[in-house]
GUZA-9483 format. One record per residue (C-alpha): residue in three letters; x, y, z; residue number from 1. Coordinates in steps of 0.001 Angstrom, whole numbers, plus 500000, padded with zeros to 6 digits. Example, Ala and Ser with C-alpha at 12.3 -4.5 7.8 and 13.67 -1.06 7.14 Angstrom:
BEGIN
ATOM  resn       X       Y       Z  resi
ATOM   ALA  512300  495500  507800     1
ATOM   SER  513670  498940  507140     2
This chain:
BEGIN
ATOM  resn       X       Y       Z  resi
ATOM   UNK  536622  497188  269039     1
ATOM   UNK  540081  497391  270511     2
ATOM   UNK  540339  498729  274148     3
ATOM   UNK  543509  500916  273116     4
ATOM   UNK  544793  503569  271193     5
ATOM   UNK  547001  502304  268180     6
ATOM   UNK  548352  503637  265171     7
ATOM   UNK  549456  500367  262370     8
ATOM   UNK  551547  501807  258986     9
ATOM   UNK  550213  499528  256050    10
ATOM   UNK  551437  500947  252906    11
ATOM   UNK  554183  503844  252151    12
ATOM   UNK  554321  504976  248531    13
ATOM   UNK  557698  507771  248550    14
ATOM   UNK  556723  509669  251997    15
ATOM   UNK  552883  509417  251261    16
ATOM   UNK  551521  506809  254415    17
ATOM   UNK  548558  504751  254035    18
ATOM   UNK  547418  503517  258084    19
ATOM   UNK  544960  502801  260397    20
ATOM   UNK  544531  504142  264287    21
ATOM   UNK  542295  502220  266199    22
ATOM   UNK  540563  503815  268930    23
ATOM   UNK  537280  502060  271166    24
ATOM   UNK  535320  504070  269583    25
ATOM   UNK  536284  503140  265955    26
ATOM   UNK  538996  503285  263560    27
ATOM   UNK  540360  506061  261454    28
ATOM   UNK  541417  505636  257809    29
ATOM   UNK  544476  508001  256924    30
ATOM   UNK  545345  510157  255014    31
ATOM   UNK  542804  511184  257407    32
ATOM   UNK  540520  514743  256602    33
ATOM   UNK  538954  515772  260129    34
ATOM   UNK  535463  518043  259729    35
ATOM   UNK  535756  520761  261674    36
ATOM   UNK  532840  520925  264642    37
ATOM   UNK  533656  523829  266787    38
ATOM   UNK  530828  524033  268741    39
ATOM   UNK  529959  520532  269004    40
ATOM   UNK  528556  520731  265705    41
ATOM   UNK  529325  520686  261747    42
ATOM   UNK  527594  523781  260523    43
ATOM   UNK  524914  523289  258125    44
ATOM   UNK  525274  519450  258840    45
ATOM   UNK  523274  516888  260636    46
ATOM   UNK  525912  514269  262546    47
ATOM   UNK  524605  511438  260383    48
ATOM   UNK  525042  513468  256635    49
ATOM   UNK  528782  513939  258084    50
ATOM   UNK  529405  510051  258315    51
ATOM   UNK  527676  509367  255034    52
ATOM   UNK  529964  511121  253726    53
ATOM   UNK  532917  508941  254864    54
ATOM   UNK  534430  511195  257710    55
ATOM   UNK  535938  508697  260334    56
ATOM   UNK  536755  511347  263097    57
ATOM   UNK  535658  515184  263846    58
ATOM   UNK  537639  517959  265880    59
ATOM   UNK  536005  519841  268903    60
ATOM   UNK  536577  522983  269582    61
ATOM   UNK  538440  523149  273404    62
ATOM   UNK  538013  527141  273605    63
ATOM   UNK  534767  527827  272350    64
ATOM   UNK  533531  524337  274336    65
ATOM   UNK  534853  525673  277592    66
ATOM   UNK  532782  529170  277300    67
ATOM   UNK  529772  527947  275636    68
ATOM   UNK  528351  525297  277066    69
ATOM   UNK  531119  525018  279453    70
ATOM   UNK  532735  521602  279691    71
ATOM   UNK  531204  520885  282979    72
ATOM   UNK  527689  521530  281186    73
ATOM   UNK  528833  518990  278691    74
ATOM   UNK  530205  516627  281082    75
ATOM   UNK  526972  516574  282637    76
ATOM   UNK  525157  515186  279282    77
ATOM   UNK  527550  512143  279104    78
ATOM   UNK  530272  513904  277201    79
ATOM   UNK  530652  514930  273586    80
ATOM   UNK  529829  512376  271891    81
ATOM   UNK  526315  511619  273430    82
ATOM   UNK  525800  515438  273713    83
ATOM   UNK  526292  515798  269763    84
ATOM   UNK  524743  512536  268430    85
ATOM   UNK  528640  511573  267006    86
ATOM   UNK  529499  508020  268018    87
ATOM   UNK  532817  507515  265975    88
ATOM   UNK  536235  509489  267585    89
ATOM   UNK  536843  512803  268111    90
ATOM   UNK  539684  515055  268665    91
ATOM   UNK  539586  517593  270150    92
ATOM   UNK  542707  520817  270105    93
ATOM   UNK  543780  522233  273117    94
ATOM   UNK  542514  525796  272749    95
ATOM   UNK  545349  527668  272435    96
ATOM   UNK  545584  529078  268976    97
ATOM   UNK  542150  530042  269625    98
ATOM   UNK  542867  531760  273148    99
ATOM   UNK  545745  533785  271123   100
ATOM   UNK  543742  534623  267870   101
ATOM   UNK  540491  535395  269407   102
ATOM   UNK  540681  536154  272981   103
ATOM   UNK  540358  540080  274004   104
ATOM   UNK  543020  541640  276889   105
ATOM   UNK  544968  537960  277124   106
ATOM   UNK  548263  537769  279032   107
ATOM   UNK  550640  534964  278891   108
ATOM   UNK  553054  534303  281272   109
ATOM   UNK  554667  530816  282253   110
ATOM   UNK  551736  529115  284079   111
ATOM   UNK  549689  529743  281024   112
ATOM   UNK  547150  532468  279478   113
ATOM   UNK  544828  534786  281480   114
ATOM   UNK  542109  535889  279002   115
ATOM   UNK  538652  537768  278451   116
ATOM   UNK  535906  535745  276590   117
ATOM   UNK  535144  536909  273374   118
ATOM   UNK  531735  536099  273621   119
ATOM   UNK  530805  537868  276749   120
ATOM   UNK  533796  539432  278313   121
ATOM   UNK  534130  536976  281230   122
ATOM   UNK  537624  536300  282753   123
ATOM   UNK  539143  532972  282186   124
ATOM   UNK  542530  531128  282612   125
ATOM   UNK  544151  528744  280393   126
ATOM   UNK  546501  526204  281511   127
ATOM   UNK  548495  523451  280451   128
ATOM   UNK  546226  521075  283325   129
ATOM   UNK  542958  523249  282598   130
ATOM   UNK  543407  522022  279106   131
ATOM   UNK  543947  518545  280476   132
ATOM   UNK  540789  518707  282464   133
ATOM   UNK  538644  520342  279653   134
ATOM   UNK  539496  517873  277391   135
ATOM   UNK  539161  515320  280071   136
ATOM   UNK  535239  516451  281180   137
ATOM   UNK  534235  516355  277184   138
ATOM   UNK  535494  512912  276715   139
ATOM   UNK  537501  513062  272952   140
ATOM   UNK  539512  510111  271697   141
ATOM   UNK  542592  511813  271228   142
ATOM   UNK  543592  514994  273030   143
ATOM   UNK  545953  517546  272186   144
ATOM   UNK  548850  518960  274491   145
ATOM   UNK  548247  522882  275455   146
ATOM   UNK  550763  525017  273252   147
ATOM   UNK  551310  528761  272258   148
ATOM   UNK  551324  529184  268334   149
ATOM   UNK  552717  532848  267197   150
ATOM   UNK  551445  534007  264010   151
ATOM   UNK  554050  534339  261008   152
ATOM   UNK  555706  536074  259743   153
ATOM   UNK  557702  536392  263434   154
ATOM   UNK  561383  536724  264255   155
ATOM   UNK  563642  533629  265130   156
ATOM   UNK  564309  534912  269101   157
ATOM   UNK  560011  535474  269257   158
ATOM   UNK  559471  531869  267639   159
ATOM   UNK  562132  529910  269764   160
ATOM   UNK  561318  531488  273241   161
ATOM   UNK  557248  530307  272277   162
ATOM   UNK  559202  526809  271400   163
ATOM   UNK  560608  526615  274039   164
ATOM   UNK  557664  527727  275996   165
ATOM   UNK  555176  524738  274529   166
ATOM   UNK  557976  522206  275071   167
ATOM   UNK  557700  522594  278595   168
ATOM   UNK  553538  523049  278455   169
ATOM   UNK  554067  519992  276550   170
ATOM   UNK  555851  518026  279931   171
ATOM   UNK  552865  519660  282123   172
ATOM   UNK  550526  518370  279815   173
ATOM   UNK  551576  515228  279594   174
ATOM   UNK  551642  514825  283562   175
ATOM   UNK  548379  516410  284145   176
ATOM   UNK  546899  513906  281026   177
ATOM   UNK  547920  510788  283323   178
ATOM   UNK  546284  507779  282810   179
ATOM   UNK  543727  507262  280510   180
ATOM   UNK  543176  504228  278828   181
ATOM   UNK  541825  503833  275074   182
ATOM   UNK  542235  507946  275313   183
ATOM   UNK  545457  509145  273295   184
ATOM   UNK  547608  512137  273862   185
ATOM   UNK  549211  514375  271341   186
ATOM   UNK  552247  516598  271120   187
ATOM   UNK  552651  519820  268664   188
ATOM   UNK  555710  520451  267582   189
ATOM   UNK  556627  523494  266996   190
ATOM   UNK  559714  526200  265611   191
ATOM   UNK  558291  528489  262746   192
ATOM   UNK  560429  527564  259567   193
ATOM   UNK  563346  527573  261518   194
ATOM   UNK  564950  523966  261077   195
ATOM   UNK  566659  523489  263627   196
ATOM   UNK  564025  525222  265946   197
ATOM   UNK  561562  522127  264798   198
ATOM   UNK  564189  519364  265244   199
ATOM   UNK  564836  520278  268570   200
ATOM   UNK  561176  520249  269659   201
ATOM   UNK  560824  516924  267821   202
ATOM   UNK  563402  515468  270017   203
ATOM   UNK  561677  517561  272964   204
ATOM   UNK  558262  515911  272318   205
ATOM   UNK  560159  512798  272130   206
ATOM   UNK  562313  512622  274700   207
ATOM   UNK  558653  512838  276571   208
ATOM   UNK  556538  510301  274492   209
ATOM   UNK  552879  510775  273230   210
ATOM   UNK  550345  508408  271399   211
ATOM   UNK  550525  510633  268201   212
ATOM   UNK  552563  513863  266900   213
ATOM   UNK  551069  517230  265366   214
ATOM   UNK  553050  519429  263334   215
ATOM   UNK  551212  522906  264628   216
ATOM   UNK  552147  526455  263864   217
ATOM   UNK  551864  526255  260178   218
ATOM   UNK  548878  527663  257747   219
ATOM   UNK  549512  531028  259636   220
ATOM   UNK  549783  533195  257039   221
ATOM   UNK  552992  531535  256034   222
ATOM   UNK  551896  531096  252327   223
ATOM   UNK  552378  527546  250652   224
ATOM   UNK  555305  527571  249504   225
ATOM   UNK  556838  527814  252751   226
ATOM   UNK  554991  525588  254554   227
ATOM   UNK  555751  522778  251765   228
ATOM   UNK  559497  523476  252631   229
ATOM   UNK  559412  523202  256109   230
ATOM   UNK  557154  519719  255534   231
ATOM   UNK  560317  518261  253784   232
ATOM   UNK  561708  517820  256761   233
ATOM   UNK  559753  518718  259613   234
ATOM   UNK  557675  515320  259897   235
ATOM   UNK  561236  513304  259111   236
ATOM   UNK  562091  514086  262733   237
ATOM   UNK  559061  512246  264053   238
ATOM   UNK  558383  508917  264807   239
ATOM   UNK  557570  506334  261869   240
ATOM   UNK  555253  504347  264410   241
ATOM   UNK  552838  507338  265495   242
ATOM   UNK  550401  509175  263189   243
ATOM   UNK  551450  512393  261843   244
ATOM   UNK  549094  515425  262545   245
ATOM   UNK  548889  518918  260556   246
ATOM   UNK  546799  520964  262035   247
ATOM   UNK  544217  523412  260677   248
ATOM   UNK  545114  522204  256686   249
ATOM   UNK  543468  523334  254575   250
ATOM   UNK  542823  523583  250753   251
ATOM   UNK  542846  520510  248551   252
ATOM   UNK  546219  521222  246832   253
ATOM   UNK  547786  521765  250092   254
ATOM   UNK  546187  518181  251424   255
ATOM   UNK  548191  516489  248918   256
ATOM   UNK  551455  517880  248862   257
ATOM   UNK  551143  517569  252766   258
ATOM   UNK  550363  513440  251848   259
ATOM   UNK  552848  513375  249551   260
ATOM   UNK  555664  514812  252871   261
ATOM   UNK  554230  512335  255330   262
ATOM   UNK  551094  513897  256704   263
ATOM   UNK  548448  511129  258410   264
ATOM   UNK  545923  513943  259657   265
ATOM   UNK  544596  516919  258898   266
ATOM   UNK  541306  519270  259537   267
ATOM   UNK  540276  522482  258354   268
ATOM   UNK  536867  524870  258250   269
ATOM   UNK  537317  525678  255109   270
ATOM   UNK  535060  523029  253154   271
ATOM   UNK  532201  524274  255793   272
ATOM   UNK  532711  527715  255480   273
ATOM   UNK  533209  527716  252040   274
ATOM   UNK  530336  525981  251663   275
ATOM   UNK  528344  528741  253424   276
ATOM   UNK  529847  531165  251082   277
ATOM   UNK  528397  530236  248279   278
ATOM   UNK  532039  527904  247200   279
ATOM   UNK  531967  524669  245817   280
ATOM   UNK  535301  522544  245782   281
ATOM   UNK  535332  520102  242752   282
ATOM   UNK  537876  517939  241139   283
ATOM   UNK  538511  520685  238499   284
ATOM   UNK  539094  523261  241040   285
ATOM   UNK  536673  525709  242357   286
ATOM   UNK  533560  527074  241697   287
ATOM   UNK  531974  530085  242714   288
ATOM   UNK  527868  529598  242938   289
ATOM   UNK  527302  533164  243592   290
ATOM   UNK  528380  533750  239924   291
ATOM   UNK  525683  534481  237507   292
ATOM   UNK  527434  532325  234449   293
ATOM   UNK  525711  529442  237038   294
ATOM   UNK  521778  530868  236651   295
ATOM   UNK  520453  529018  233921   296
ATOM   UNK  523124  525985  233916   297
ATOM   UNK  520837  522595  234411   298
ATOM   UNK  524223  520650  234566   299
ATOM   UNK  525293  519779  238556   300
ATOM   UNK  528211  520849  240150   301
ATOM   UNK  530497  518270  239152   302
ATOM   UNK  528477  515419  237116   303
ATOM   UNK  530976  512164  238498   304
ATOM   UNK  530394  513126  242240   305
ATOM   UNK  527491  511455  243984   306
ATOM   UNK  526658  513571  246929   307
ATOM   UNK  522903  514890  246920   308
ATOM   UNK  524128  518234  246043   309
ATOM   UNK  525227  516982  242568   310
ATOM   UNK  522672  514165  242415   311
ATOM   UNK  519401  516070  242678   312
ATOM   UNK  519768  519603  242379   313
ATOM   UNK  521110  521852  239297   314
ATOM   UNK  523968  524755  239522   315
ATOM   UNK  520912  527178  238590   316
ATOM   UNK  519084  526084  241432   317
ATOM   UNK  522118  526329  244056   318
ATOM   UNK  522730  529295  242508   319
ATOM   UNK  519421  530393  243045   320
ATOM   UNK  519117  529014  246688   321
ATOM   UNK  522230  531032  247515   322
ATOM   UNK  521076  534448  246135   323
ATOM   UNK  518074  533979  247998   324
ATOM   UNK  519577  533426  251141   325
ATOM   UNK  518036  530033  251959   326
ATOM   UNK  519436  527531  254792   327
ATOM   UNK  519328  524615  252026   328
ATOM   UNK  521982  526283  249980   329
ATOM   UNK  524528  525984  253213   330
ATOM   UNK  523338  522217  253592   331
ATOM   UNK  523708  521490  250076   332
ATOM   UNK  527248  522859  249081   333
ATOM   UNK  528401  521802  252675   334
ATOM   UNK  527705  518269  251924   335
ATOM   UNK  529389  518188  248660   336
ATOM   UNK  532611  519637  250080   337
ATOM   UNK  532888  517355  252722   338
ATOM   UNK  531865  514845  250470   339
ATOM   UNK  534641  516077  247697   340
ATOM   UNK  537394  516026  250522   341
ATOM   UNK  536673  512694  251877   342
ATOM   UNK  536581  511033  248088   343
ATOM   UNK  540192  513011  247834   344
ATOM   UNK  541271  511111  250962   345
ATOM   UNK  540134  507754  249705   346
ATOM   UNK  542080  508445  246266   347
ATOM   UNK  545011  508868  248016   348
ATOM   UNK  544349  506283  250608   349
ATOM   UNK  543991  503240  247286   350
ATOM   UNK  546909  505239  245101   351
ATOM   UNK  549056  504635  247791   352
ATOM   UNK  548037  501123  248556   353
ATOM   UNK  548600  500044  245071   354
ATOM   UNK  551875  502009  245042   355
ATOM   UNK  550438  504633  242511   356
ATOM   UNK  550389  508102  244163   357
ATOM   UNK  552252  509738  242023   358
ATOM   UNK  550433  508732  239368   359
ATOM   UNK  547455  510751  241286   360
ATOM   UNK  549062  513414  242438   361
ATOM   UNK  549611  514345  238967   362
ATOM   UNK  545596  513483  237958   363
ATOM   UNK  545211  515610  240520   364
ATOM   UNK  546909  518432  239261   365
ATOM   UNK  546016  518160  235933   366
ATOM   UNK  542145  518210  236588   367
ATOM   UNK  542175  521173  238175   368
ATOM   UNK  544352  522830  235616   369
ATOM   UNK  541492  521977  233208   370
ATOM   UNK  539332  524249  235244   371
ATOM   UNK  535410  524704  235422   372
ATOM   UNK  533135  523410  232747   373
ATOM   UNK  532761  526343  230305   374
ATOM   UNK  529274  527848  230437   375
ATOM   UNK  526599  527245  228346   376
């Protein structure tokens, strides 16, 4: 295994990228889909089921890590990776969207984000070298730079002061980060949908250097549409040489057309949580278990996917399994999400090798226009 971070472009079909970053622990494929383990777990997953399903790399949680266990507590067990039985990389966010979107009675001012646990009420500060130091004491592979991510819709003076803001958290994050070899650091750029708002922190983020690049403060309530036009040009003004990083993204159609703009990287909770739901993502869109249409179907889930969900069990028994309330039926439709997104990233990851993603983009598209498999 290489003793350094490193990030090599191999393919590029239109925008779509096809890479590889190497890390000590293990390389990541991209298009790269990160499972979301906020508390130092998947939910409904055991660390191994996650791998099998060809997941190269997991997110922590920084925020919810730092009040429950605490970091120290974690730090203490040989870091994340030995505390959660996960041997291949992890990255971990910086806890700030969480600290805004979350946190009871918080108050930001320039050194960073006084806030009250929402767990317990305890008083806790957030800063740029906190962050640093959180990060640090739970041991992930790549780390990301502390930043302050407004919710849209916001006005332009409101999105370029907490620009402006994270630029410079960005510089103190950076210093406090230091040296840290085979460890990589990440900038977020941010700016709303304001163009010129994300070149300039592009060139900020620059102008300061980091291992990778995240384009943050999108999937905020923005709506799709809008977040596809600012990913026209927003990951143009990053480097070619450094993966590419949306965070918290998101549905399957949205994982393409972010592929398909230049996206490397992504994570989101939604195959999990769906998953606990009672929601089943398949190639020809989704499917709602809960639905009584699915009681008496013997046919699985989607009969070309080879998780165990679809393998071994029938959409009348996970439809069962849910209405009863059982643990299995979180497992189950769990693992076939995860398993679903990670076969998406592969397609993408061979169309664009062989210099055919358009060609899936629009297989894409057109499965899921099919829709379910009528009922019997």
């Amino acid at each position: 295994m290489p003793k350094e971070f490193a990030f090599e472009l191999l393919h590029q079909d239109g925008k779509a990228r096809r890479g590889v970053i190497s890390t000590p622990r293990g390389q990541i494929r991209t298009p790269a889909f990160m499972p979301v383990g906020t508390a130092a777990t998947v939910k409904a997953m055991m660390p191994e089921s996650v791998a099998a399903t060809g997941a190269d790399i997991l997110l922590g949680n920084t925020y919810h890590l730092m009040l429950r266990p605490t970091a120290e507590r974690v730090a203490r067990f040989g870091g994340l990776h030995k505390f959660m039985n996960w041997q291949k990389p992890i990255l971990t966010d910086s806890g700030g969207f969480q600290v805004m979107s979350l946190a009871d009675l918080r108050k930001l001012t320039e050194e960073g984000v006084a806030f009250r646990s929402h767990v317990d009420g305890s008083k806790h500060m957030l800063t740029p070298e906190r962050s640093m130091e959180i990060q640090a004491l739970l041991g992930s592979d790549i780390v990301m730079c502390f930043d302050e991510c407004p919710a849209l819709p916001a006005d332009r003076h409101r999105i370029a002061a907490s620009m402006e803001l994270s630029m410079r958290w960005a510089a103190r994050s950076k210093a406090a980060f230091g040296e840290r070899p085979g460890h990589a650091l990440f900038g977020i750029m941010q700016g709303g949908l304001e163009r010129d708002l994300r070149q300039a922190s592009a060139e900020a983020l620059c102008d300061i250097g980091f291992d990778g690049y995240a384009v943050g403060g999108l999937a905020v309530g923005e709506g799709q549409a809008a977040m596809f036009d600012c990913l026209d040009y927003a990951p143009d003004f990053l480097p070619q040489d450094r993966p590419r990083y949306l965070m918290g993204v998101g549905k399957p159609d949205d994982i393409v057309g972010a592929v398909a703009r230049g996206i490397d990287m992504m994570d989101c909770v939604l195959p999990s949580r769906s998953g606990r739901t009672g929601q089943a993502w398949t190639r020809r869109g989704q499917v709602n278990i809960k639905n009584a249409r699915h009681q008496d179907d013997p046919r699985p889930l989607d009969e070309n996917c080879t998780c165990p969900a679809c393998r071994n069990y029938s959409r009348g028994y996970l439809h069962h399994v849910f209405r009863a309330g059982e643990i299995i039926s979180s497992m189950l439709l769990t693992w076939h999400n995860l398993h679903y997104y990670q076969e998406l990233m592969e397609g993408m990851r061979g169309a664009i090798e062989a210099g055919q993603f358009a060609q899936f983009k629009a297989g894409f598209h057109a499965a899921r226009a099919e829709g379910d498999i009528e009922p019997i």
